[in-house]
C-alpha positions as a printed Julia matrix, in Angstrom:
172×3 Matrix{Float64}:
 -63.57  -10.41   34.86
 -62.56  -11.14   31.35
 -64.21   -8.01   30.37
 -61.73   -5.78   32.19
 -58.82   -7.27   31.06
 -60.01   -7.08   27.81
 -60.37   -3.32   28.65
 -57.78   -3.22   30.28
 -55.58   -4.86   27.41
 -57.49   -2.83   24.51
 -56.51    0.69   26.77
 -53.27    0.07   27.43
 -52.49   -1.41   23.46
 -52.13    2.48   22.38
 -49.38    2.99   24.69
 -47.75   -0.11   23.62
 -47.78    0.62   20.11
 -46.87    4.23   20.6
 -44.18    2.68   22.8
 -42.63    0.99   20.1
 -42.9     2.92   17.34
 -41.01    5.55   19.84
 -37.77    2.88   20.16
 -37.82    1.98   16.63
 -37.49    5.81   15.74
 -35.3     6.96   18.2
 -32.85    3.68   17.82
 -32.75    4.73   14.12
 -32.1     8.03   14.86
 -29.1     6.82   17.41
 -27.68    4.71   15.27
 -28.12    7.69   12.06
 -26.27    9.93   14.41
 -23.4     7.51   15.09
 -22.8     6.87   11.55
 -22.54   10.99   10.93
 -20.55   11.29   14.1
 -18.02    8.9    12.72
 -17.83   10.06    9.04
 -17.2    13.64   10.12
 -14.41   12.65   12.52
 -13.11   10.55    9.07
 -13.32   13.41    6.97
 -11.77   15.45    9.18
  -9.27   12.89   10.24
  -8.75   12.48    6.44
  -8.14   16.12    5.81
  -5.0    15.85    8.22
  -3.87   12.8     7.32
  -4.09   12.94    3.1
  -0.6    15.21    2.76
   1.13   12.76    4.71
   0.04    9.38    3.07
   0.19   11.42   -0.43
   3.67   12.33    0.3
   4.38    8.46    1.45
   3.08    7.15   -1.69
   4.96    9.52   -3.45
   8.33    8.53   -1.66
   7.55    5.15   -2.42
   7.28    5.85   -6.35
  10.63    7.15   -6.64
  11.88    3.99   -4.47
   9.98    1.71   -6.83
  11.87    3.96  -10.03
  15.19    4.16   -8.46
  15.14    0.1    -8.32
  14.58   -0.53  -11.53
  17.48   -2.38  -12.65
  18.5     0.04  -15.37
  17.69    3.4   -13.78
  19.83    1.79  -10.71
  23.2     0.35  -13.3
  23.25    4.01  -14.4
  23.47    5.41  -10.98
  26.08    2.94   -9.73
  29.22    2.58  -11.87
  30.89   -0.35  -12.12
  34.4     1.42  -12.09
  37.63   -1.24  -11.45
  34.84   -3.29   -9.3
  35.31   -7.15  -10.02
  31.64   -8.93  -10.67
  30.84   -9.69   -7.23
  31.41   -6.37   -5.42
  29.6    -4.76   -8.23
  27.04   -6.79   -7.47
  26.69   -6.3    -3.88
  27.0    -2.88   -4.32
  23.35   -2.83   -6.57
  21.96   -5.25   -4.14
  23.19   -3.03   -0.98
  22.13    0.47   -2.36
  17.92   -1.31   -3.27
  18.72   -2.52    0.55
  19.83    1.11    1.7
  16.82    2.66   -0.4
  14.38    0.44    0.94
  15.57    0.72    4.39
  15.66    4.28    4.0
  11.72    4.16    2.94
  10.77    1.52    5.56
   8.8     3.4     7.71
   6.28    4.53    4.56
   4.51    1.28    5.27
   2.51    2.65    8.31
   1.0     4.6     5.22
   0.19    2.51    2.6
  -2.42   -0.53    2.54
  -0.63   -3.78    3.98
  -1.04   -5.22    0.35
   0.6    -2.26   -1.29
   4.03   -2.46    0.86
   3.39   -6.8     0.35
   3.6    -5.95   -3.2
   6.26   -3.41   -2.88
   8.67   -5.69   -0.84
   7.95   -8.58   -3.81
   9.02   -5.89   -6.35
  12.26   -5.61   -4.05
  12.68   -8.82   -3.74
  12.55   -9.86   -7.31
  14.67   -7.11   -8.82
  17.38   -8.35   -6.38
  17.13  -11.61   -7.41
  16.75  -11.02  -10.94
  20.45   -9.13  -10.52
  21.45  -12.28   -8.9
  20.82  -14.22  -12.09
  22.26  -12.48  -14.58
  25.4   -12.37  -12.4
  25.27  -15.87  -12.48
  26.84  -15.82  -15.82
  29.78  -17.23  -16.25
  30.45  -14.51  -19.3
  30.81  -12.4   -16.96
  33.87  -10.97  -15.78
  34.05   -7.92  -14.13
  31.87   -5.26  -12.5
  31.34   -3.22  -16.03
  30.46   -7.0   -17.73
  27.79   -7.1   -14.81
  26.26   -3.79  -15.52
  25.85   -4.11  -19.22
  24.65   -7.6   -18.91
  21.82   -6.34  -16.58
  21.12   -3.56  -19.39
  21.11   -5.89  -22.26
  19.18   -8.99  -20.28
  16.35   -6.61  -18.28
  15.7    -3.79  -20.67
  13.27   -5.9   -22.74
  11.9    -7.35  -19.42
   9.24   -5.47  -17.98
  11.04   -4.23  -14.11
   9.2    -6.06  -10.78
   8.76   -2.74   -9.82
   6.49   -1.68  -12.53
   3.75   -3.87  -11.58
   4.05   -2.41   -8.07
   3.67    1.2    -9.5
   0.57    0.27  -11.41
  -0.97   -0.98   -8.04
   0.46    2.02   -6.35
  -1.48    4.34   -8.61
  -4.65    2.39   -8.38
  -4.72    2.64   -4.73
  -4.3     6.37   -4.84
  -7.02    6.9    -7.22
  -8.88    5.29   -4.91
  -8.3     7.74   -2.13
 -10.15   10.08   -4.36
Protein backbone atom coordinates (compact mmCIF):
# COMPACT_ATOMS: atom_id res chain seq x y z
CA UNK A 1 0.00 0.00 0.00
CA UNK A 2 2.78 2.35 0.78
CA UNK A 3 4.34 1.35 -2.39
CA UNK A 4 1.64 2.91 -4.56
CA UNK A 5 1.46 5.98 -2.98
CA UNK A 6 4.91 6.25 -3.19
CA UNK A 7 4.27 5.69 -6.96
CA UNK A 8 1.72 7.36 -7.00
CA UNK A 9 3.43 10.52 -5.28
CA UNK A 10 6.84 10.04 -7.35
CA UNK A 11 4.36 10.08 -10.85
CA UNK A 12 2.42 12.74 -10.14
CA UNK A 13 5.71 15.05 -8.63
CA UNK A 14 6.53 15.94 -12.50
CA UNK A 15 3.28 17.49 -12.94
CA UNK A 16 3.60 19.34 -9.78
CA UNK A 17 6.80 20.79 -10.50
CA UNK A 18 5.96 21.51 -14.09
CA UNK A 19 2.84 23.00 -12.47
CA UNK A 20 4.66 25.49 -10.73
CA UNK A 21 7.28 26.43 -12.65
CA UNK A 22 4.21 27.20 -15.23
CA UNK A 23 2.59 29.93 -12.47
CA UNK A 24 5.82 31.32 -11.56
CA UNK A 25 6.47 32.10 -15.37
CA UNK A 26 3.32 33.11 -16.48
CA UNK A 27 2.67 35.40 -13.12
CA UNK A 28 5.99 37.05 -14.16
CA UNK A 29 5.02 37.43 -17.44
CA UNK A 30 1.46 39.07 -16.16
CA UNK A 31 2.84 41.19 -13.99
CA UNK A 32 5.92 42.20 -16.97
CA UNK A 33 3.00 42.98 -19.17
CA UNK A 34 1.21 45.23 -16.67
CA UNK A 35 4.18 47.23 -16.00
CA UNK A 36 4.62 47.83 -20.10
CA UNK A 37 0.91 48.35 -20.37
CA UNK A 38 1.12 51.15 -17.89
CA UNK A 39 4.39 52.88 -19.03
CA UNK A 40 3.12 53.10 -22.59
CA UNK A 41 -0.21 54.61 -21.54
CA UNK A 42 2.40 57.17 -19.38
CA UNK A 43 4.38 57.94 -22.24
CA UNK A 44 1.71 58.48 -24.25
CA UNK A 45 -0.27 60.25 -21.62
CA UNK A 46 2.97 62.29 -21.18
CA UNK A 47 3.27 63.20 -24.79
CA UNK A 48 -0.23 65.05 -24.45
CA UNK A 49 0.14 66.36 -21.37
CA UNK A 50 4.08 67.92 -21.49
CA UNK A 51 2.92 71.30 -23.65
CA UNK A 52 0.44 71.99 -21.17
CA UNK A 53 2.41 71.59 -17.82
CA UNK A 54 5.52 73.24 -19.83
CA UNK A 55 3.41 76.13 -20.64
CA UNK A 56 2.09 76.18 -16.77
CA UNK A 57 5.50 76.27 -15.47
CA UNK A 58 6.30 78.78 -17.78
CA UNK A 59 3.28 81.07 -16.71
CA UNK A 60 4.32 80.58 -13.35
CA UNK A 61 8.00 81.98 -14.03
CA UNK A 62 6.87 85.18 -15.23
CA UNK A 63 4.39 85.33 -12.05
CA UNK A 64 7.34 84.52 -9.81
CA UNK A 65 9.46 87.63 -11.99
CA UNK A 66 6.65 90.01 -12.10
CA UNK A 67 6.57 89.78 -8.05
CA UNK A 68 9.73 90.59 -7.42
CA UNK A 69 9.56 93.64 -5.48
CA UNK A 70 11.59 95.77 -7.85
CA UNK A 71 10.46 94.47 -11.25
CA UNK A 72 6.79 95.09 -9.60
CA UNK A 73 7.76 99.19 -8.04
CA UNK A 74 8.72 99.80 -11.70
CA UNK A 75 5.50 98.62 -13.11
CA UNK A 76 3.30 100.40 -10.57
CA UNK A 77 3.94 104.14 -10.11
CA UNK A 78 3.51 105.68 -7.14
CA UNK A 79 2.01 108.91 -8.81
CA UNK A 80 0.10 111.50 -6.06
CA UNK A 81 -0.69 108.02 -4.10
CA UNK A 82 -0.20 108.63 -0.22
CA UNK A 83 1.93 105.51 1.46
CA UNK A 84 -0.87 103.34 2.17
CA UNK A 85 -2.77 103.20 -1.14
CA UNK A 86 0.52 102.77 -2.79
CA UNK A 87 0.91 100.07 -0.84
CA UNK A 88 -2.22 98.28 -1.35
CA UNK A 89 -1.97 98.83 -4.76
CA UNK A 90 1.59 96.45 -4.90
CA UNK A 91 -0.03 94.10 -2.53
CA UNK A 92 -3.42 93.98 -4.74
CA UNK A 93 -1.75 93.68 -8.26
CA UNK A 94 0.84 90.18 -6.59
CA UNK A 95 -2.96 89.30 -5.38
CA UNK A 96 -4.50 89.93 -8.98
CA UNK A 97 -1.34 88.10 -10.60
CA UNK A 98 -1.54 85.27 -8.47
CA UNK A 99 -5.17 84.93 -8.73
CA UNK A 100 -4.89 85.27 -12.28
CA UNK A 101 -2.28 82.12 -12.27
CA UNK A 102 -4.25 80.09 -9.67
CA UNK A 103 -5.40 77.47 -11.62
CA UNK A 104 -1.50 76.52 -12.80
CA UNK A 105 -1.39 74.52 -9.60
CA UNK A 106 -3.34 71.48 -11.05
CA UNK A 107 0.09 71.44 -13.02
CA UNK A 108 2.82 71.73 -10.94
CA UNK A 109 3.98 69.29 -7.97
CA UNK A 110 1.95 70.24 -4.68
CA UNK A 111 5.44 71.33 -3.24
CA UNK A 112 6.22 73.58 -6.14
CA UNK A 113 2.85 75.81 -5.85
CA UNK A 114 3.61 75.31 -1.53
CA UNK A 115 6.74 77.00 -2.35
CA UNK A 116 5.33 79.36 -4.82
CA UNK A 117 2.49 80.64 -2.49
CA UNK A 118 5.51 81.13 0.40
CA UNK A 119 7.36 83.24 -2.25
CA UNK A 120 3.92 85.24 -2.44
CA UNK A 121 3.49 85.40 0.77
CA UNK A 122 6.80 86.73 1.83
CA UNK A 123 7.27 89.37 -0.86
CA UNK A 124 3.94 90.78 0.45
CA UNK A 125 5.00 90.90 3.71
CA UNK A 126 8.36 92.03 3.13
CA UNK A 127 6.43 95.27 1.34
CA UNK A 128 4.56 95.42 4.51
CA UNK A 129 7.74 96.11 6.44
CA UNK A 130 9.40 98.51 4.76
CA UNK A 131 6.11 100.46 4.73
CA UNK A 132 6.26 100.28 8.22
CA UNK A 133 8.65 103.09 8.24
CA UNK A 134 7.83 105.91 9.73
CA UNK A 135 10.31 107.86 7.05
CA UNK A 136 8.02 107.28 4.94
CA UNK A 137 5.67 109.61 3.58
CA UNK A 138 4.06 109.17 0.53
CA UNK A 139 3.47 106.59 -2.19
CA UNK A 140 6.89 107.63 -4.23
CA UNK A 141 8.83 107.43 -0.47
CA UNK A 142 7.28 103.79 -0.46
CA UNK A 143 8.54 102.78 -3.81
CA UNK A 144 12.08 103.93 -3.48
CA UNK A 145 12.32 102.61 -0.02
CA UNK A 146 11.36 99.11 -1.38
CA UNK A 147 14.19 99.72 -4.16
CA UNK A 148 16.82 100.83 -1.82
CA UNK A 149 15.84 98.17 1.21
CA UNK A 150 15.18 94.83 -1.25
CA UNK A 151 17.60 95.31 -4.07
CA UNK A 152 20.51 93.90 -2.03
CA UNK A 153 18.06 91.24 -0.63
CA UNK A 154 17.85 88.28 -2.59
CA UNK A 155 13.57 88.34 -3.80
CA UNK A 156 11.32 85.23 -2.05
CA UNK A 157 10.60 84.53 -5.38
CA UNK A 158 14.00 83.62 -6.49
CA UNK A 159 14.29 80.67 -4.39
CA UNK A 160 10.96 79.53 -5.85
CA UNK A 161 12.39 79.87 -9.46
CA UNK A 162 15.43 77.82 -8.61
CA UNK A 163 13.01 75.00 -7.43
CA UNK A 164 10.85 75.67 -10.40
CA UNK A 165 13.70 74.91 -12.75
CA UNK A 166 14.83 71.88 -10.90
CA UNK A 167 11.53 70.30 -11.17
CA UNK A 168 11.43 70.84 -14.88
CA UNK A 169 14.71 69.37 -15.48
CA UNK A 170 13.40 66.67 -13.93
CA UNK A 171 10.62 66.12 -16.38
CA UNK A 172 13.39 65.42 -18.76
Amino acid sequence: MNDKILLGFIAVLPAIVVGVVVYYFLSSFMKNEERRRRFLTVRESQGKTLPTRMASYERMTLFLERIKPNNLVVRTLAGSMTKLQYEQTLIAAIDQEFEHNIAQQIYVSEECWNIIRAAKNTTIQQIRQVAMSSKINSGEDLRQAIVNELMDKRAPSAAALSFLRSEVKDLF
